[in-house]
Structures are given as structure tokens and as C-alpha cells.
TIPAFI-76393 format. One record per atom (N, C-alpha, C, O): x, y, z. Coordinates in steps of 0.001 Angstrom, whole numbers, plus 524288, in hexadecimal, padded with zeros to 5 digits. Atoms other than C-alpha are relative to their C-alpha. Layout:
BEGIN
XYZ...
//
This chain:
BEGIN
8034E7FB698000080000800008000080379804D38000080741804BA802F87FD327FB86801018057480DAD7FBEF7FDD580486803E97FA7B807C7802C48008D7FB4E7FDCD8065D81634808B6801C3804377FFB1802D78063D803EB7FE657FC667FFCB80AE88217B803427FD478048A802257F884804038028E804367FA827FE9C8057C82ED8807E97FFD8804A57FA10803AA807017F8577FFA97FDB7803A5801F3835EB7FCEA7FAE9806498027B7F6688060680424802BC7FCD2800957FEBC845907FDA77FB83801D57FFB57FB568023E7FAEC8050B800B3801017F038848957FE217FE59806F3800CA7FA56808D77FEEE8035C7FA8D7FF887EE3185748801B58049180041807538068B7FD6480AA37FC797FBD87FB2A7F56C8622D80C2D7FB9180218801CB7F83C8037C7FE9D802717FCE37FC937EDE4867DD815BA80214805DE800758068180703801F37FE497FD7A7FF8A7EC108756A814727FE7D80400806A47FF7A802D180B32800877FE8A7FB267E6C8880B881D267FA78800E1801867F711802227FE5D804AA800CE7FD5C7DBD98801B826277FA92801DE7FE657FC828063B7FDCE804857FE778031D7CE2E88410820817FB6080133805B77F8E47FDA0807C38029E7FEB07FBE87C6B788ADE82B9F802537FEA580533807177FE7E805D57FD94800B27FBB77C7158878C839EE7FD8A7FBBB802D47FCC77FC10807908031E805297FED97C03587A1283B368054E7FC257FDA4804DA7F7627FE247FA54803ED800B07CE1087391836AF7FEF57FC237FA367FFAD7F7747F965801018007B805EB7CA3B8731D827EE804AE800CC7FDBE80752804847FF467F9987FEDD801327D737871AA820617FE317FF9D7F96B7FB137FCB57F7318007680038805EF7D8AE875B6811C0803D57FAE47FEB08075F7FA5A801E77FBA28034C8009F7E0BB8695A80B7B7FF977FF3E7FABD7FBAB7FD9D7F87B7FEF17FFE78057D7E6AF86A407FE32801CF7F9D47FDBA805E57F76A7FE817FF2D80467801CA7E50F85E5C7F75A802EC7FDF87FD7A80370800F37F9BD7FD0C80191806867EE91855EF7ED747FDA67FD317FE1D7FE9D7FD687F968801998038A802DE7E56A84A587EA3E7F99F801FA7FB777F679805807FC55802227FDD0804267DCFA84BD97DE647F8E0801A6801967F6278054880000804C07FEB67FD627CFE184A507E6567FFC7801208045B800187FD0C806E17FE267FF6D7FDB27D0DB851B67F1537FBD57FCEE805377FC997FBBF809D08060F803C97FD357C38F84A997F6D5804387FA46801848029E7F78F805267FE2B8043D7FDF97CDB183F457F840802387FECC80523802907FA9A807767FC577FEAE7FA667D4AB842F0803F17FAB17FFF68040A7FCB17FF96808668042A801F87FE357C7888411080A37800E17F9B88025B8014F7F8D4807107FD03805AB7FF567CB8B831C8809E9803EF7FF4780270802C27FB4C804DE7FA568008F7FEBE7D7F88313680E6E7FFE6802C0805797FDCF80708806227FD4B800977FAE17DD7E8300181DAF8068F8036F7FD2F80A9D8010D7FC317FB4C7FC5D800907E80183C22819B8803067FE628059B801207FD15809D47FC238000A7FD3F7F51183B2A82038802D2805747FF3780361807A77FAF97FBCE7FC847FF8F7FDC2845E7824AE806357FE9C7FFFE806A67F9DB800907FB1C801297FFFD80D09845748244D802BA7FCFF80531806647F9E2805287FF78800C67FA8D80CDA843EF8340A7FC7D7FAFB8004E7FCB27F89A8047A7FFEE804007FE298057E8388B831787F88A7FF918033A7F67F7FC04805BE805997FEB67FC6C7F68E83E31836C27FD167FEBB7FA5B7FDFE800027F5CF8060B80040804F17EA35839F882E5C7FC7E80200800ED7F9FA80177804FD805FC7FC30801347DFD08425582AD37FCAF7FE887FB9D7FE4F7FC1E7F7C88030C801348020B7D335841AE825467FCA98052D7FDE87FAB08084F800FA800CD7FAAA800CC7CEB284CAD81C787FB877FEB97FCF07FB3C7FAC27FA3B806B87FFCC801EC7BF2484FD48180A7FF46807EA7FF097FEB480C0B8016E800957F98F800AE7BE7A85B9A8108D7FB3C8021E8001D7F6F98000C7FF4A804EB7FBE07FD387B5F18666F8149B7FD55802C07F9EE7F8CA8020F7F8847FEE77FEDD804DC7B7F986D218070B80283802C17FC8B805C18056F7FEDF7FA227FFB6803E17C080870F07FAD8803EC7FD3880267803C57F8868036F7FC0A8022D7FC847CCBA86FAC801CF802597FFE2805BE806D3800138077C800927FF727FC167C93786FB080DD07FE857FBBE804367F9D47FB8C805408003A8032A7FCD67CAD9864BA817D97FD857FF76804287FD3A8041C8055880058803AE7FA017C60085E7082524802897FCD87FEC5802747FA967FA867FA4B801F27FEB37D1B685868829AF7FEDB7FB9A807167FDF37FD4980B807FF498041D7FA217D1AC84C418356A804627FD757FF3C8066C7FB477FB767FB7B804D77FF7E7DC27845E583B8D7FE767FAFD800DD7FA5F7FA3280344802A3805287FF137DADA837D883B9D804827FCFE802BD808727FB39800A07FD228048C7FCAB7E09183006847E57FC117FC207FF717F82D7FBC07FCA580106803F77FF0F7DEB0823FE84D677FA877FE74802F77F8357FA4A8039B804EA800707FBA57D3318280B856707FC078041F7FA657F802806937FB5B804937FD66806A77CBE982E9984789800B9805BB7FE858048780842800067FE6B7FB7C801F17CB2A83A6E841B37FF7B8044B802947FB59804C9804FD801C87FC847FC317CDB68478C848717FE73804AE7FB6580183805507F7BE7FF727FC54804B67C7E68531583F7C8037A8034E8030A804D980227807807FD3E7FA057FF6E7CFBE860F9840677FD83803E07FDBF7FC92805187F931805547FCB8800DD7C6D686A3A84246800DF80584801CF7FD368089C8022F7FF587FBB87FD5E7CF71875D18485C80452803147FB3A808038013E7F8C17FBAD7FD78804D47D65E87F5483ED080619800468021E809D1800DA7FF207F9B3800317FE3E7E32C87EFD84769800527FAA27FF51803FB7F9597FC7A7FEE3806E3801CA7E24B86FA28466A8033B7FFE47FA1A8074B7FDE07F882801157FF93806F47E13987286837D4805548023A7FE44807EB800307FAC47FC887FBFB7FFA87EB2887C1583879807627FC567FE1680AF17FC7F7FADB7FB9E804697FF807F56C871A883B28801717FB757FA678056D7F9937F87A80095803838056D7F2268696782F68802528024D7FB8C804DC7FFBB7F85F7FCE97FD0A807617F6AB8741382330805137FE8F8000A809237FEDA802997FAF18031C803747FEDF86DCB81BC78013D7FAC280185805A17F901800A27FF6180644800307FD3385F9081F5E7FE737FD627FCBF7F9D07FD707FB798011C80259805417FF6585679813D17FD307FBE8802A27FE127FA08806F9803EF804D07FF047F45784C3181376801517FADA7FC31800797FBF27F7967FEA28049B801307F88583E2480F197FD0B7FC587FE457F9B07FBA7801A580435803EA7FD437F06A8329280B2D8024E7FB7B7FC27803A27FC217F7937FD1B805118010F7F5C78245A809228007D7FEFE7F9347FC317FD6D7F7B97FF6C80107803027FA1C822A67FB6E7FAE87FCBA7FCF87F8047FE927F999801278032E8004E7F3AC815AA7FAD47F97280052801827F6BB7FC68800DD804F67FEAF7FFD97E61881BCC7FE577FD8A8040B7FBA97F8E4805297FB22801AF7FCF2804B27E5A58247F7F2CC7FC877FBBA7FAA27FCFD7F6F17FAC9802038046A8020D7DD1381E6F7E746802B3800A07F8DC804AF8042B7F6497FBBA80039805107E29E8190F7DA2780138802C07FCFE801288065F800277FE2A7FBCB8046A7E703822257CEB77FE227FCEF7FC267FEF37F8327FC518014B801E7803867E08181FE17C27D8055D800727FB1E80986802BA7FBE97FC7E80015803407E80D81DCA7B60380380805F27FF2C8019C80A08800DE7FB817FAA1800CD7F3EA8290C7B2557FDB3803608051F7FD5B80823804868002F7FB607FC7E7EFDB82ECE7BFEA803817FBCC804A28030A7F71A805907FC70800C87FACD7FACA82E587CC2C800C4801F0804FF8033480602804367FC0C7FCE87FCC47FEE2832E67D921805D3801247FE91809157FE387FC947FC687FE938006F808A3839F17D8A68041F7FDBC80272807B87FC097FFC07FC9F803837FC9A8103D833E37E248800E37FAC27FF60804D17F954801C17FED5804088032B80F76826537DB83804107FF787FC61806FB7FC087FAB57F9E0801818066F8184682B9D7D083806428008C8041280A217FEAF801EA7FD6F8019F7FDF2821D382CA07DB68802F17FC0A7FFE4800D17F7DA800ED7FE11804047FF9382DFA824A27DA207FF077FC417FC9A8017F7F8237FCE67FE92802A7805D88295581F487CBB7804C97FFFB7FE82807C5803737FFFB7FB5E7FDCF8043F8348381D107C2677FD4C803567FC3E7F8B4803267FAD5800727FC96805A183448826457B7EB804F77FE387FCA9809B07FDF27FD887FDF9800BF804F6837C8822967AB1B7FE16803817FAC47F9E1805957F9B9800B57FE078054D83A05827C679DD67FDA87FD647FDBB7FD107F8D97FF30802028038380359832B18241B79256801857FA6F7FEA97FEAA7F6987FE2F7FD50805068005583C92819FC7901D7FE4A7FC97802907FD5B7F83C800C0801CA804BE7FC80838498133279B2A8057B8002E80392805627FC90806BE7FB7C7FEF97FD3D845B7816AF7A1CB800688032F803D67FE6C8078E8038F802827FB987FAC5846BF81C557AFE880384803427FF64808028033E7FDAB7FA9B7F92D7FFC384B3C82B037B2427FDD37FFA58043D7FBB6803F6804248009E7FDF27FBE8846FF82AB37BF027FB3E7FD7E804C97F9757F91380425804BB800FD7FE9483C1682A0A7C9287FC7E80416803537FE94807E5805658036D7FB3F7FF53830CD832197CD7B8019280177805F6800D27FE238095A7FE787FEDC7F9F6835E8839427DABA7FD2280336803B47FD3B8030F80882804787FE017FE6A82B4B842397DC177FCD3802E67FB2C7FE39804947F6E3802437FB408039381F5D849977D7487FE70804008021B7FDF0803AD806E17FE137FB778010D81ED48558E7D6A67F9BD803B27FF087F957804DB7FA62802F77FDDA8026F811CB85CFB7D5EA80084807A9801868005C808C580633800357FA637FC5C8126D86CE17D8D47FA87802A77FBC17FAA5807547FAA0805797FEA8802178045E86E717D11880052800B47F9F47FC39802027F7CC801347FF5B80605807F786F127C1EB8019D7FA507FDD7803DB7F9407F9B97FF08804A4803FC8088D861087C030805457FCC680308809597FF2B803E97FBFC8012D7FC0A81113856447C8CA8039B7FFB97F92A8026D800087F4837FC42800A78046A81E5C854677C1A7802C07F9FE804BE802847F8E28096A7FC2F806FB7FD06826C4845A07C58A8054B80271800A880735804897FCC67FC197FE8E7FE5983298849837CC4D802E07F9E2800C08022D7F6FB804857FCBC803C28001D83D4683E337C6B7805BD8018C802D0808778057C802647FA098015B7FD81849A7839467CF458030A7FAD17FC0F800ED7F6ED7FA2F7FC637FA9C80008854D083AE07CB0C7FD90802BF7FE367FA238019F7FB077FD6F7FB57803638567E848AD7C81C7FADA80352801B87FB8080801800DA804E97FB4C7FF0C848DA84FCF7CC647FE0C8014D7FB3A7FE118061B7FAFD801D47FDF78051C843638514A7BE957FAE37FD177FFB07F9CA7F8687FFCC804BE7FF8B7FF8083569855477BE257FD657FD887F9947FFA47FDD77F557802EC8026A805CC82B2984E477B2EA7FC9C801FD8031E7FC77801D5807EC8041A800C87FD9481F258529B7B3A97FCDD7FCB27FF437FD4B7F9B87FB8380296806FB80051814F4847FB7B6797F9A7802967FD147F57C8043A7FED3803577FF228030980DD784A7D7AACE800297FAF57FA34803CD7F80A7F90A801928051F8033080892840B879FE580606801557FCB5808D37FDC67FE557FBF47FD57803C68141C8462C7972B8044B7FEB58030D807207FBCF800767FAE4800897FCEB81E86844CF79FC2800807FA83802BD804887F7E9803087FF8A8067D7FD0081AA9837927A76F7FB867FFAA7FD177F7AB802757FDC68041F801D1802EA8128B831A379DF77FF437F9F0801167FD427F7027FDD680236804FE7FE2081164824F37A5CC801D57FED780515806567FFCF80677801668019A7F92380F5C820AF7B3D37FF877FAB68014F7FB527F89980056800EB8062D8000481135812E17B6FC7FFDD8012A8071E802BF804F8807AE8002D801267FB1280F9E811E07C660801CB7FC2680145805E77FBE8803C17FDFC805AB7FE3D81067803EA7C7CE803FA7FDC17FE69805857F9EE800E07FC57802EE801B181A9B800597C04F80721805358012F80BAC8047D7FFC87FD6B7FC277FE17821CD80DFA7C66B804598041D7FD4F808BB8058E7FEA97FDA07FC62804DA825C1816AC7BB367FBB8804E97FD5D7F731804B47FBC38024D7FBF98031E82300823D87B5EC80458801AF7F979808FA802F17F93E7FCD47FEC4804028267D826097A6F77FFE88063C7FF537FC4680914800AD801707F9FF7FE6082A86834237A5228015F801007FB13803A97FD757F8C47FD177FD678043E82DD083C8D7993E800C280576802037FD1680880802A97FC8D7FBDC7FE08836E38474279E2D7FD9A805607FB0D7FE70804D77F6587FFC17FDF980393832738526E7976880525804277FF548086580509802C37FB237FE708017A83C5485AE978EE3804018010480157808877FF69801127FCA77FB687FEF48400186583793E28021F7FDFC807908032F8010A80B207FD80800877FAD18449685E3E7A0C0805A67FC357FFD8806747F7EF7FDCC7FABC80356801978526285A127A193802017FD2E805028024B7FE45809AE7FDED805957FCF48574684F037A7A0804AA7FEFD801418080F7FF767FDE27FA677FEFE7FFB2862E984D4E7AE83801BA7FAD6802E27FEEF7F891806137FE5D807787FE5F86AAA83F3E7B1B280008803118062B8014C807AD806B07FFAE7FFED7FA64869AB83F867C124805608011280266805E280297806EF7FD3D7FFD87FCAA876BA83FAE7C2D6803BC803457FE0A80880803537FEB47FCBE7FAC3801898799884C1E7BBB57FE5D80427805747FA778034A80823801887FB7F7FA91879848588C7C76D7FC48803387FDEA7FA61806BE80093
//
């Protein structure tokens, strides 16, 4: 089973004084996070039921059940806590669709079918993630054109480098 923690939404700042928290989402439906026993970094689970837009009710969930947070200094404490939720509880990806964090640690290969590398991170800052290959830090972006195939299971991304990016043997400075 794949326990990874995968990203789900940051807690932002408090929304009145009943301990309503704005929380900026990353997953595509943000109604999903509804489902999901969120984890914090420290390791605390919460249970979030939005009020509305982006606007949370927020409970902690021990061992003795859920406590809501219902005080804006409670609340207060929370901005900027990343929310987590088990890899392995997320639901399947239909065809040419991925987490991002899956292409993680692919090989990447050239058309050839020959490795230059492997995926070390991605990379999104809002115009589109790009595959950050090791060696050497050289960005592709993860677009049909550039990785025009995704194998998961068999753990390879094919890439076509475009032009104007130059390539340098790893063990030039």
C-alpha cells in the first residue's frame, strides 16, 4: 500500500470569529477534502466540512473523536498548516491523467528509448508544471510535446528536449 502523504490544500487565514479558516486548495475538486482524515506535518488529523467557497470548519480528530475549532485565536494558530492525505486514499487517474508526484523518480528517456536521466522533481509555479531531470537540473515542460508518453508502471517518462535548451554532459562545471 502507497503511504505517501500527498499535498491537499494550506490553511489560510481565519474567516470571522467562530474559527472558520479560509483553505487554499491543490486538488482538482475541492469538495474532496471533505473525505479525507487530513494530516498535518506534526502528525495531528483533521477533519474539514466546508462552510463555503473557500471557507472551512476545521476539527481535530483524536482518539477520544472529533474536537471542532470554533475560537478565532484557536484558528489563528492553524495559518499556514499544510494539509496531507494518504496517497493511497486518493482515487484512480483516468487515462493521460497523473499526480504529479507519481512522475517522481521516473526514468526519463529520449525518443531513442535511451536514458538522460530521471524525474527529480516537479515543478509547478502556475504556468504549467515543468519535470525537473537529475543530472544537471534541466527543466522540460510536462507538456504533450515535450513528454509525449507516460508509462507509470513500467517507470519511464519519454521526453523531447525542446530546442532551444542546451544540454550539458554532467560532468562538465
Amino acid at each position: 500500500m502507497d503511504d505517501r502523504l500527498i499535498l491537499m490544500g494550506v490553511i489560510g487565514k481565519p474567516h470571522g470569529v467562530r474559527g472558520q479558516l479560509r483553505v487554499n486548495v491543490f486538488a482538482e475538486e475541492p469538495e474532496a477534502l471533505e473525505t479525507y482524515t487530513l494530516t498535518d506535518r506534526k502528525g495531528r488529523q483533521f477533519a474539514l466540512e466546508w462552510a463555503h467557497e473557500n471557507v472551512a470548519v476545521l476539527s481535530e480528530v483524536t482518539a477520544a473523536g472529533k474536537r471542532r475549532i470554533t475560537d478565532r485565536n484557536e484558528a489563528e494558530t492553524l495559518v499556514n498548516v499544510e494539509l496531507f492525505a494518504p496517497r493511497s486514499a486518493l482515487p484512480e487517474t483516468e487515462e493521460d491523467e497523473f499526480y504529479l508526484t507519481d512522475l517522481i523518480g521516473l526514468e526519463a528517456r529520449d525518443e531513442a528509448g535511451k536514458a538522460v536521466g530521471r524525474v527529480n522533481n516537479v515543478l509547478d509555479y502556475g504556468a504549467g508544471a515543468s519535470l525537473e531531470l537529475a543530472p544537471g537540473g534541466v527543466l522540460v515542460p510536462f507538456t504533450k510535446a515535450c513528454v509525449p508518453s507516460v508509462n507509470i508502471v513500467q517507470g519511464f517518462v519519454t521526453v523531447v528536449r525542446p530546442g532551444e535548451v542546451e544540454v550539458r554532459d554532467s560532468a562538465e562545471p
